[in-house]
N, C-alpha and C positions, 0 to 999 in steps of 0.2 A: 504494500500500500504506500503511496506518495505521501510522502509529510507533510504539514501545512510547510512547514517551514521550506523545504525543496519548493513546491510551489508558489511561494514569494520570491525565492529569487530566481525564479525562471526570467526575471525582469529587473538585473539588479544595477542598470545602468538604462540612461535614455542619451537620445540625439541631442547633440545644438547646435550649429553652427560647422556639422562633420564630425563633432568631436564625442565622446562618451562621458556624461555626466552620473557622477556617482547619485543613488536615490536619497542617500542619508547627505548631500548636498543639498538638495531640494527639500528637503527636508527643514533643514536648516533657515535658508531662501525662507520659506512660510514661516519662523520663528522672527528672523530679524525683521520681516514686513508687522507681525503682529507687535511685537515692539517698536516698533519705529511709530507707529501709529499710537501705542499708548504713550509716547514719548512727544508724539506732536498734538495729542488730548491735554498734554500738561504743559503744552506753551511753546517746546523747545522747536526751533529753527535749526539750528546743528547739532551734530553730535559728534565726538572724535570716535575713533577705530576702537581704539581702548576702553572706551566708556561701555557702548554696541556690546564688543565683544563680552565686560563683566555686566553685564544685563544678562545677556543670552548663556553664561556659561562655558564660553571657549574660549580658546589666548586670539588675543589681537593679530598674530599672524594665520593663524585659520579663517578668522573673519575675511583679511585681505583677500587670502588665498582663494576664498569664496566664489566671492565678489570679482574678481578680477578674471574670472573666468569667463564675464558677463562682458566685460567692459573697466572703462577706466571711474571711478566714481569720488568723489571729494578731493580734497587738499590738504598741504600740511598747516596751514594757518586757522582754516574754519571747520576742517574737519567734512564730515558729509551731511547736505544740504538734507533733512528729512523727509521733506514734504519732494521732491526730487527725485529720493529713493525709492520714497515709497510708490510712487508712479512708476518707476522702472522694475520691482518685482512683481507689483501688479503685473506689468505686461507681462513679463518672464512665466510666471504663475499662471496666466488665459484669465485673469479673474478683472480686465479691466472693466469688462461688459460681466453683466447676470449672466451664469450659466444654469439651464434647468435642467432640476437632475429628478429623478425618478424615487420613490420610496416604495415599498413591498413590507406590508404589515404596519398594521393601526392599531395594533395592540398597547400597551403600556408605555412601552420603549418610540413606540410609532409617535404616538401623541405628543409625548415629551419633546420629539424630534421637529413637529410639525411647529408647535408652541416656540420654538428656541429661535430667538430673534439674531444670533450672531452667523445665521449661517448666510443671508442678506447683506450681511455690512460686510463680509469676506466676498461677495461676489458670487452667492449659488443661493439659488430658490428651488424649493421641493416644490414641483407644481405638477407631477403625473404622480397619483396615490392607486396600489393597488391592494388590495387583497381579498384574501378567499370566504370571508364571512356574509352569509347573507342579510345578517341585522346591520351590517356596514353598508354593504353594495348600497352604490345609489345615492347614498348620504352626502354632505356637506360637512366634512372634517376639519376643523379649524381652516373654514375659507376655502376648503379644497375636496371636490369632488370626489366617492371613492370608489374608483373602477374595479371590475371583476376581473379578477386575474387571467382569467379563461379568454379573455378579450383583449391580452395583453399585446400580441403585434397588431391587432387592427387598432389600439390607443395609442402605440407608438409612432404608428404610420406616421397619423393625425400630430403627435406632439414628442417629435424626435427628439433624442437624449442621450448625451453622452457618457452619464454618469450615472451609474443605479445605488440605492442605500438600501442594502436587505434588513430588516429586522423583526422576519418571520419566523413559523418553526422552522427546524432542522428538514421532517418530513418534504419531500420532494421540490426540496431543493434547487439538486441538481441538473431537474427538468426547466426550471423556471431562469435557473441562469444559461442554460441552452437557448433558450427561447428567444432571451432578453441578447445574445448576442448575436443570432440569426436576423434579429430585429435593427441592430446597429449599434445596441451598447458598448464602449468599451471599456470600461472601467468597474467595480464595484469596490463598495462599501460596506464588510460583511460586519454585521454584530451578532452573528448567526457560529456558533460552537461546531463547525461541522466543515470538514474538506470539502472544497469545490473545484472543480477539475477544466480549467479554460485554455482554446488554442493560443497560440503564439501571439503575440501582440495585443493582449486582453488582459487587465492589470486587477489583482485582486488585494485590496489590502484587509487584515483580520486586525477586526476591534474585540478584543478578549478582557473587557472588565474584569472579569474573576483572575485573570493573570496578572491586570495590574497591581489587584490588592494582594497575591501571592510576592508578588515582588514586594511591595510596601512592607507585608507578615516578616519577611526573610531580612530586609532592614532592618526594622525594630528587635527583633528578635537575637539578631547579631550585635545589634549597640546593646543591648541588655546585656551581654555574654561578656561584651570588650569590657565595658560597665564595673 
């Protein structure tokens, strides 16, 4: 059986300009744009490399290293223009324009999702809802219609999407993420416990709450021991 883990880095490098971009790069890109933006929330017009960098957690020469992959960005006298950068990760990131992205399942986790006003100001609207219940079907869930899953590429047709966020059961899964990329998805968002198995060029990333706080447990648990 394929790991989750095998199956993340089936994709562990992307394109840019010819060149191979590491993912935990881009990774990063979306960290500095989020800081940068609570950093232009509290007024500031520049920021030096060094400052950026102890925000975010890295040494100053990683930051550069980053960034410089992109292009040439700030100075040594005012350091890097905020408002600036943050416009040039946006582009980097596709998130200048709203991207509509797809969700699958209205359950708990679903609502929560729909209700979460941050996913808007990053540049992504959940605007195709699907799932399988028939006390949903039909509804109007927080502003957004909820399609029958069963009718899922004749609603893609109509409202293509690049982006899907699974957070349905485990149960036949695998069929729905078939579907969804014979349809044209490429991307998912799973908070779904369970291997998915996609061709080449189709990017899956696993949201594993339960592993976060496993990890969080295994921290505290070790400062008590050092302790």
């Amino acid at each position: 059986m394929k790991s989750i883990r095998k199956q993340v880095e089936t994709a562990p490098s992307a394109q840019f300009g010819g060149r191979r971009i590491a993912l935990q790069t881009i990774e990063r890109l979306s960290t500095y744009r989020r800081v940068l933006e609570d950093l232009q929330g509290q007024g500031a017009q520049y920021v030096y490399s060094h400052q950026l960098a102890e925000y975010v957690s890295v040494t100053p020469a990683q930051l550069r290293r980053d960034l410089s992959l992109f292009g040439s960005f700030g100075n040594i006298s005012r350091g890097y223009n905020v408002q600036h950068l943050i416009t040039v990760l946006s582009g980097l990131l596709g998130t200048s324009e709203i991207q509509p992205v797809a969700l699958v399942g209205v359950g708990n986790l679903g609502r929560t999702l729909l209700a979460y006003g941050g996913f808007i100001e990053r540049g992504f609207s959940l605007e195709v809802v699907f799932d399988s219940d028939p006390a949903k079907i039909g509804r109007v869930i927080a502003g957004r219609r909820c399609f029958d899953i069963a009718e899922a590429e004749a609603v893609l047709a109509g409202h293509p999407v690049d982006i899907a966020i699974l957070a349905c059961q485990p149960q036949g899964l695998q069929s729905i993420v078939d579907r969804f990329v014979a349809a044209g998805v490429q991307s998912f968002l799973s908070f779904v416990p369970a291997i998915i198995r996609v061709p080449p060029g189709v990017h899956v990333e696993m949201e594993d709450l339960s592993a976060k706080l496993e990890k969080l447990s295994f921290l505290v648990k070790n400062r008590v021991e050092e302790e």
